[in-house]
Structures are given as structure tokens and as C-alpha cells.
C-alpha positions in Angstrom: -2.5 -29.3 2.7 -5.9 -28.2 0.7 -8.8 -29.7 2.7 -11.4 -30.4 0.2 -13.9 -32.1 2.2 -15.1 -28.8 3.4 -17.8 -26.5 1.6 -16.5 -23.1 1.7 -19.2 -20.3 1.1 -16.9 -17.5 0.1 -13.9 -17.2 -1.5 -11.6 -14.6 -0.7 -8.6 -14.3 -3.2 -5.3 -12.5 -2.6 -3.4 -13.5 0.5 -2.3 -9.4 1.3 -3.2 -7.2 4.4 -6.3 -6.4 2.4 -7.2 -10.2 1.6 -6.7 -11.0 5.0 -8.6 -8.0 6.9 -12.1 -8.8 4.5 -11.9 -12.1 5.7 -11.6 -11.5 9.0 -14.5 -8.9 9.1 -16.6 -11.3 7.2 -15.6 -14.3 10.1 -16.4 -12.0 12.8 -19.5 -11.3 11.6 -20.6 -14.6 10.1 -18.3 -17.7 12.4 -20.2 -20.4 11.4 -19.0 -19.6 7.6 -16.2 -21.5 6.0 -13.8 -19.2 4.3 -11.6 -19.9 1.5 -8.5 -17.6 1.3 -6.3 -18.1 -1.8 -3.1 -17.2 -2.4 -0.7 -17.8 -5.1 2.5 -17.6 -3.6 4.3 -19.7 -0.5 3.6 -17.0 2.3 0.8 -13.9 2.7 1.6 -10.6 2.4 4.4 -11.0 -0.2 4.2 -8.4 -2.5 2.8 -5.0 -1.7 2.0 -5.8 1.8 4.9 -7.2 2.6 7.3 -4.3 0.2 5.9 -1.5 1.3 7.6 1.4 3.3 6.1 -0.1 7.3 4.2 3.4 7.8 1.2 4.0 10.0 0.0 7.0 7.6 -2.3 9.5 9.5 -4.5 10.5 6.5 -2.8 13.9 5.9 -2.3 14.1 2.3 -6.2 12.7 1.7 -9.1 14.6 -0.2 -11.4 15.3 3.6 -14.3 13.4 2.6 -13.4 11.0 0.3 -13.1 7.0 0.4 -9.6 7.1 0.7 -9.1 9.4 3.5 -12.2 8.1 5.8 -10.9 5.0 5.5 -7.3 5.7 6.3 -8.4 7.8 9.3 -10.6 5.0 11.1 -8.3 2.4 9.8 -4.9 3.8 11.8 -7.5 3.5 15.2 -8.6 0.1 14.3 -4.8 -0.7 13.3 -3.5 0.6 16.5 -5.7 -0.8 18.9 -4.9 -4.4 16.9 -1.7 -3.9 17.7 -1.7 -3.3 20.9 -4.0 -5.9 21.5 -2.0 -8.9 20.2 1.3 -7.3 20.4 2.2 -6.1 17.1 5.5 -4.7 16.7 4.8 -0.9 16.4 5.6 2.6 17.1 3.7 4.7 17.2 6.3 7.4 16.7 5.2 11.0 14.4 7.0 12.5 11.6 8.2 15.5 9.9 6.7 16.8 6.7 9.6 19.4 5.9 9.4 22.2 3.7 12.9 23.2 2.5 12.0 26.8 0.7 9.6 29.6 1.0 7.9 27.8 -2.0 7.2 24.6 0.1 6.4 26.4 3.0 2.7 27.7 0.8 2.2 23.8 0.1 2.7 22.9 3.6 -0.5 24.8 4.8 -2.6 23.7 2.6 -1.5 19.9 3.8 -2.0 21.3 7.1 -5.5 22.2 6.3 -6.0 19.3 4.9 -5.2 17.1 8.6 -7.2 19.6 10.0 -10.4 18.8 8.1 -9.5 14.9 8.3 -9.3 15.1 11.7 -5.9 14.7 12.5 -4.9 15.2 16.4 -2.0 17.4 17.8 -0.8 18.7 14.0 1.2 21.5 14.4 3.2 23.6 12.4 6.7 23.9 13.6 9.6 26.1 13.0 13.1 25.2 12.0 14.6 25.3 15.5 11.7 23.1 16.7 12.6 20.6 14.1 16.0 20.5 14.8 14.9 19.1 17.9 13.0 16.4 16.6 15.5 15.4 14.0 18.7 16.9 14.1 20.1 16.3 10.7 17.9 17.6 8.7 17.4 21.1 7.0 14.3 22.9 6.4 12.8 26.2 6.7 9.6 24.7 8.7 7.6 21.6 8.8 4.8 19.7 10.0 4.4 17.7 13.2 2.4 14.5 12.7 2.4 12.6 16.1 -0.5 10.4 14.7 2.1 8.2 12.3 4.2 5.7 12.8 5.4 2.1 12.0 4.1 -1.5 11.7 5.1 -4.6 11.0 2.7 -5.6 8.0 3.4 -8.9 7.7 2.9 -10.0 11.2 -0.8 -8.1 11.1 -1.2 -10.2 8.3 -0.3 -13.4 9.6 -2.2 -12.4 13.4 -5.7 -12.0 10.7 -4.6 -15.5 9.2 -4.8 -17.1 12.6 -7.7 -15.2 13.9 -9.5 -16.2 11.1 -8.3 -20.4 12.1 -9.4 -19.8 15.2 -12.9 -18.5 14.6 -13.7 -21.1 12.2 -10.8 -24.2 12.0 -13.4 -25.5 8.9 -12.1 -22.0 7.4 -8.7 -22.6 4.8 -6.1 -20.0 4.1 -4.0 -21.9 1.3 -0.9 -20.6 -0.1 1.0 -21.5 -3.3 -2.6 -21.5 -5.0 -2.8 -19.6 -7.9 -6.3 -18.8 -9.4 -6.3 -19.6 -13.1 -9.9 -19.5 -13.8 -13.0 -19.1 -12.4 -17.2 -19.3 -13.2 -20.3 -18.6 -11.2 -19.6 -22.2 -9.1 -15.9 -23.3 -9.6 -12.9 -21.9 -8.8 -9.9 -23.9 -10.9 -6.3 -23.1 -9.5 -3.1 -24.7 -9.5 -4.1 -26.8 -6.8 -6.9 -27.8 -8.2 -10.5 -26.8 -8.2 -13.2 -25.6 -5.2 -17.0 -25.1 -5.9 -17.8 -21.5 -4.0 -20.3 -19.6 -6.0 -19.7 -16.0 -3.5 -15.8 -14.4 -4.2 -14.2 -11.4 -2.8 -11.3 -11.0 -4.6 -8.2 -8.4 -3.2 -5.9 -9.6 -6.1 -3.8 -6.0 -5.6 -1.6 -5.5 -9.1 -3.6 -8.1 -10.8 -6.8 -6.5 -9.6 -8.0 -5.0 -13.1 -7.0 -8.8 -14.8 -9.4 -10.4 -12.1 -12.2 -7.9 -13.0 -12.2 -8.3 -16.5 -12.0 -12.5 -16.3 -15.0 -11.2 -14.8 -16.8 -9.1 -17.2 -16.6 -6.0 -14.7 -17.0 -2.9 -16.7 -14.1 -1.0 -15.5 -12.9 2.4 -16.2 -9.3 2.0 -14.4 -5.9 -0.5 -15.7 -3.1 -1.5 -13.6 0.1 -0.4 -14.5 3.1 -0.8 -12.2 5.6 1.6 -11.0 8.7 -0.1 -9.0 10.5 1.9 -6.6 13.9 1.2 -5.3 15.4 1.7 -1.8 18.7 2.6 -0.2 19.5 1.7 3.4 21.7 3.7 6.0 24.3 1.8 6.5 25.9 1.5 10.5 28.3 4.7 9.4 24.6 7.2 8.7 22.4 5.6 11.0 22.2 8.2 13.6 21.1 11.2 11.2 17.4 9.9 11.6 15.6 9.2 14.5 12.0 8.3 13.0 10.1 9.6 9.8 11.1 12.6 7.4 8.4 13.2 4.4 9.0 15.8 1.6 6.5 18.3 1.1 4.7 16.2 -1.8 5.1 17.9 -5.4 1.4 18.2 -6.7 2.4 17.9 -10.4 3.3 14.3 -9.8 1.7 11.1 -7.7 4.0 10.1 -5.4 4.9 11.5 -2.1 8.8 11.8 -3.2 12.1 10.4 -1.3 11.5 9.9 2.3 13.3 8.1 5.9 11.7 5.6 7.5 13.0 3.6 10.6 11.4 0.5 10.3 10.0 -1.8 13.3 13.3 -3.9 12.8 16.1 -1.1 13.0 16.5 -0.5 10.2 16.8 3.4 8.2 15.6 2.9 4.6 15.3 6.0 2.0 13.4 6.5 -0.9 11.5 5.3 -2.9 11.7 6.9 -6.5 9.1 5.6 -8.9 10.3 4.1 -12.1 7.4 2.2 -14.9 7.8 -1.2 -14.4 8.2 -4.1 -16.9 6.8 -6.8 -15.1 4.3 -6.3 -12.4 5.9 -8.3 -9.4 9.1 -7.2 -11.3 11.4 -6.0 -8.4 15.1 -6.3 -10.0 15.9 -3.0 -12.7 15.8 -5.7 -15.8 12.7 -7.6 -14.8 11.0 -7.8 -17.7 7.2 -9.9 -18.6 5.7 -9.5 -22.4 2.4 -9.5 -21.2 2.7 -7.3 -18.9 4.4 -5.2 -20.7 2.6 -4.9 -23.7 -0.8 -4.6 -21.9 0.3 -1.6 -20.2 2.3 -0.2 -23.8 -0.9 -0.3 -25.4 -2.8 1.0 -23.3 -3.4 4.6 -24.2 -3.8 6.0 -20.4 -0.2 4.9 -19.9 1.5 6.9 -22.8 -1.1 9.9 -21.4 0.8 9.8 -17.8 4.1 9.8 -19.9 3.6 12.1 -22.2 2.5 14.4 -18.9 4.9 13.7 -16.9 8.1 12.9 -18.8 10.8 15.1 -17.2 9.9 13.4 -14.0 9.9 10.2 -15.4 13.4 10.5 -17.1 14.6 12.0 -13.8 13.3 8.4 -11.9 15.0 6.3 -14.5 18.3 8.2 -14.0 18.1 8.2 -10.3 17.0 4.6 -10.4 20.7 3.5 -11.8 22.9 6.1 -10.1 23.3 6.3 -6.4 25.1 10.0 -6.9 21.8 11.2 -8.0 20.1 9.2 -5.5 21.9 10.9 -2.7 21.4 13.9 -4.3 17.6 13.8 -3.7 18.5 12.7 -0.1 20.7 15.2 0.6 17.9 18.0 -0.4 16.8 16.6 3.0 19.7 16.1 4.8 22.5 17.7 3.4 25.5 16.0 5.7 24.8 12.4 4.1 27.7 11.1 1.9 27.8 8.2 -0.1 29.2 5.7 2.2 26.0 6.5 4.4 23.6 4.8 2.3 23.5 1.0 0.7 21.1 -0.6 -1.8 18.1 -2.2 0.1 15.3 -3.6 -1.3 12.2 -2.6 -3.7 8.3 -2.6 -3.9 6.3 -2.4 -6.7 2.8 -0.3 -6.4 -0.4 -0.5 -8.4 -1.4 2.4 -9.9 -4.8 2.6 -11.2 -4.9 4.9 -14.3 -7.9 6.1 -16.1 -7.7 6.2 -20.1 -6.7 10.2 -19.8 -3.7 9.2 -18.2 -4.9 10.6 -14.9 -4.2 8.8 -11.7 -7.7 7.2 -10.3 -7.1 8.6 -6.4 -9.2 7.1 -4.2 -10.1 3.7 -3.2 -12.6 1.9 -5.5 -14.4 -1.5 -4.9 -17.5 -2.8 -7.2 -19.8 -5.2 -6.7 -21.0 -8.0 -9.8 -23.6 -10.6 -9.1 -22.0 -12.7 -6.2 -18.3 -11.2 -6.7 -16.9 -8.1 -4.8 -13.6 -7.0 -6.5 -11.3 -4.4 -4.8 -10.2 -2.8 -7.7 -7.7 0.2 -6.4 -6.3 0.4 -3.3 -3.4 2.2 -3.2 -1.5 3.3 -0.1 -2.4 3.7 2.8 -4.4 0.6 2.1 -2.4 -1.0 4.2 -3.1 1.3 7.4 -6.7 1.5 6.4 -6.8 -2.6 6.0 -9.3 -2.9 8.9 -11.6 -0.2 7.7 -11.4 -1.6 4.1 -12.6 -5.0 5.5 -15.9 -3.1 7.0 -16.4 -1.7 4.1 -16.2 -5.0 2.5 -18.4 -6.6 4.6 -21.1 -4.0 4.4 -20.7 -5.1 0.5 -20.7 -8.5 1.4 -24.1 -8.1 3.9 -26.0 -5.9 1.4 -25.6 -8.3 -1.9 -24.5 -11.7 -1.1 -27.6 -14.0 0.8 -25.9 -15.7 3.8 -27.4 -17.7 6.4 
């Protein structure tokens, strides 16, 4: 029930692991301010918190230096120890990064060197017999040990900030099923109805760029989603994985490729490919929205990213509606799955933030306008870096919004 008898001094809007985790800095740090958190649909973390792969990324893949991999780095410390102290489900269990030729084997040391500058702790380069040991089933020629990753379950971090955040300040309202329609310097109008807060954060994930430019932020990056689809291992495949498996990553294209994850609940799902989406919370193959659509048609970066990357792209879309090709991208992991060791599962879809040249914007990028912070990108591993991101936030927050 929306409490409106209560002033609230800043909004925060998007009910994700990012949402959540800037609020929760900013109660820490401020208790005696009442937060608003809105969110448009019936529970928190329902899109890409909630339909994202469960990983504990260890910042390996990251430029050293930049936002993204600073971020991810201290966030998987601060993730951990929040975790462990209210009893998270996680595990902190490594993974493989498996090179299956001599020509992945190049790529593998400079992702090596790349830990290594990030900081990364007990990353070693293993041989194939060493792997074997680790995870039996698959094949490769050598691979990386990460002991630093692991698994999570998002949504209950999510739902722990939520309740954090009550308990700090019960003035402070987390309402779901609120969608933000509109918004001036004073008044928020939603679908449940309006709230005067003149100071906004908003974490609105794939409909970050529409939020920014309601906003008259001068933004160089657009949203354009890219759904990817999982299979499960069903009872019959279970046992070929024990933990995590990555590719080595393809540079050429901006996704990590097919991987296995156990997740916190049992579970073995692979994948994901990466398919252009039709509807930005469009997880079903034939989801289709005109606006969305059309936005992201005629917008010239996203012909740019197809135009570069086309063969990929046609290989996605093929993969995305055959499971034979699907396994066949498995099975250049582990060779000994058949068909009747993988089932359909779910899908996510991810915001990719893509400049007008069609490049991918890489990093995490958050702006400040007037009294509004706007987290414009942040791709994976937002998730593991939440906590981090809500420092940074609130550093925003401290330097350019006057609180008391």
C-alpha cells in the first residue's frame, strides 16, 4: 500500500540489484532520509537481475583500470562478505576458462594478464590433465583457474537490500507495481499515482536511455536489447559439470559465448547465445513491441553492429531455433553431451549500450543532471559489482544533491 503521508527526499527508480544497492548506500549513510524506491512490476529484481546467469564474476575479462573492472573487483568483496553475513545462498566455487585449440590458447594469456593486473587472487594457468580434474567432461588443450567466481542468488540480495533499507528507515517505501510515466523537477506521476521528490536516482536498466532523455540528458549511448536463450541439463546430463565452464571469449564479438553454470538451486543451465531482440523485456522468440522495435531500427548504431557483425548474428538466430545447433556449440565444450542431455530453460534479455558507430559502449557509465543521477549502462557484472556501484552512487549523490 503506497504511504503518501510521508515526504520522501529521494527517489530511487528501478526496483533491480542496482536500484536496491544505491538505496541502501544512500540509507546507510543518510538514516534519517526517507527513500522512495519505485518499481514497475509486482516483485524486485524481475528482469535482468533476476534473468541473469547467478555468477559471482571475478573481473577477468575487464580493461585494468577502468570503471567497469574497479568496480566489479571491490564489488565481489563487498558481495561476498553480504552474503556471508545474512546468509545468502552462495558458492563461492571457481571456474574454468577453457581454451580448445592452440589459437585459444594465445587469447587465454592475455585474459590471464588481464586478472593479473586487476588483481585477481590464485589465477593460474592449468594444463589439460589438471582440468580434467576439476571438470571431467570437458575437452580443452589448457585453461584458466578462477577460484575467485562463483554463484549467487540475486534475487534474495535484492530482497535482503529491500529489507535493510525498512529497517534503517520504516518512513522509507519500496513500492512495486508502480510504473513511472512522467516526471518534472518536483513530481513524480506513476501509475499509482503521483509523489512530490525533487532529488531522483534512477537505475531503470533497459529503459535507462528512455529515462535520460524524458530527462533532457545529452547522451551519446541507446539501448538496444539482445535476448538470450538457455537450455538446462536435464537429470540424464547432470553429472558432466560440476561448477562453471567459460569459452575463451571471441574478441570480434561482445558476448562471452555459450557457457555452464550450476546455479545456487541445482540446477546446470548452458548458454546463452545472443539474438536482437523485438521487445525489450521480450523473453519468448516472437515477442514483438513497435516501439521498441522501431526505435532501435532506426537507429543507425544498430544497423552499424549488424552490418559488422552479421555472420555472427545469422549464426545466433539459427542457433536460437534449433537445439542441434545449440548442442553443437555445447559440445565444442563438452563433446560427450547428446541431445537428450539438455532441455529448454529459461531466457534473459541484456541492455546493450551502443554508440551511433555501432560500437559497444564497454564500461559502466552514470551522469549527473541538476538533482537527477541516471545509471545509464551497466552491463554485467553489474550485478556482482551492485555494492560498489551504490558507493559510487552515493559519492554522486554527496557531491551534487544538498541533504541535511
Amino acid at each position: 500500500m503506497v504511504n503518501k503521508t510521508v515526504q520522501s527526499d529521494i527517489a530511487i527508480i528501478g526496483g533491480g540489484i542496482v536500484g536496491l544497492s544505491s538505496a541502501y548506500k544512500i540509507q546507510q549513510e543518510y538514516p534519517h532520509l526517507n527513500l522512495l524506491v519505485l518499481e514497475k512490476e509486482d516483485l524486485l529484481a524481475a528482469h535482468q537481475t533476476g534473468r541473469n546467469s547467478g555468477v559471482i564474476h571475478s573481473g577477468l575479462y575487464y580493461r585494468p583500470g577502468s570503471f567497469r573492472a574497479k568496480n566489479c573487483v571491490n564489488g565481489r568483496k563487498q558481495l561476498v562478505d553480504f552474503a556471508k553475513k545474512y546468509d545468502i545462498n552462495h558458492d563461492v566455487c571457481g571456474k574454468v576458462v577453457v581454451a580448445v585449440d592452440n589459437e585459444e590458447l594465445n587469447r587465454l594469456d592475455g585474459i590471464y594478464e588481464t586478472g593479473k593486473a586487476n588483481g585477481l587472487i590464485g589465477l593460474e594457468k592449468i594444463s589439460k590433465e589438471r582440468l580434467k580434474e576439476i571438470e571431467p567432461h570437458v575437452e580443452g588443450v589448457a585453461a584458466l583457474w578462477v577460484p575467485e567466481s562463483g554463484i549467487i542468488d540475486f534475487v534474495g540480495v535484492t530482497n535482503k537490500l529491500a529489507e535493510l533499507i525498512r529497517e534503517i528507515n520504516p518512513n522509507s517505501q519500496i513500492i512495486t507495481s508502480c510504473e513511472v510515466k512522467s516526471f518534472n523537477e518536483d513530481t513524480i506521476y506513476t501509475s499509482k499515482g503521483r509523489f512530490n521528490v525533487r532529488k531522483k536516482v534512477f537505475c531503470a536498466g533497459l529503459f535507462s536511455d528512455r529515462m535520460a532523455q524524458k530527462d533532457k540528458v545529452d547522451s551519446d549511448v541507446r539501448i538496444v536489447g539482445f535476448r538470450g536463450d538457455y537450455y538446462n541439463l536435464s537429470e540424464k546430463g547432470k553429472y558432466k559439470v560440476k561448477n562453471l565452464i567459460y569459452p575463451v571469449p571471441n574478441p570480434e564479438f561482445p558476448f562471452l559465448g555459450v557457457h555452464f553454470t550450476r546455479m545456487v538451486d541445482g540446477t546446470i543451465e548452458c548458454g546463452p547465445n545472443a539474438v536482437f531482440t523485438f521487445k525489450r523485456e521480450g523473453y519468448g522468440k516472437t515477442d514483438f513491441n513497435f516501439r521498441d522495435t522501431l526505435e532501435a531500427l532506426l537507429y543507425k548504431g544498430t544497423w552499424k553492429l549488424f552490418f559488422k557483425h552479421w555472420r555472427f548474428g545469422l549464426k545466433e538466430y539459427k542457433r536460437a531455433f534449433s537445439k542441434r545447433l545449440f548442442l553443437k556449440e555445447l559440445n565444442g565444450l563438452i563433446p560427450s553431451l547428446m541431445m537428450d542431455d539438455i532441455v529448454e530453460g529459461r531466457s534473459g534479455v541484456r541492455a546493450m549500450a551502443l554508440g551511433a558507430d555501432g560500437d559497444v559502449f564497454d564500461d559502466f557509465k552514470i551522469e549527473c543532471k541538476g538533482n537527477s543521477i541516471h545509471v545509464l549502462n551497466a552491463p554485467s557484472p553489474a550485478a556482482t559489482a551492485c555494492l560498489s556501484i551504490g558507493d559510487e552512487v552515493l559519492e554522486i549523490v554527496k557531491k551534487n544533491f544538498s541533504l541535511t
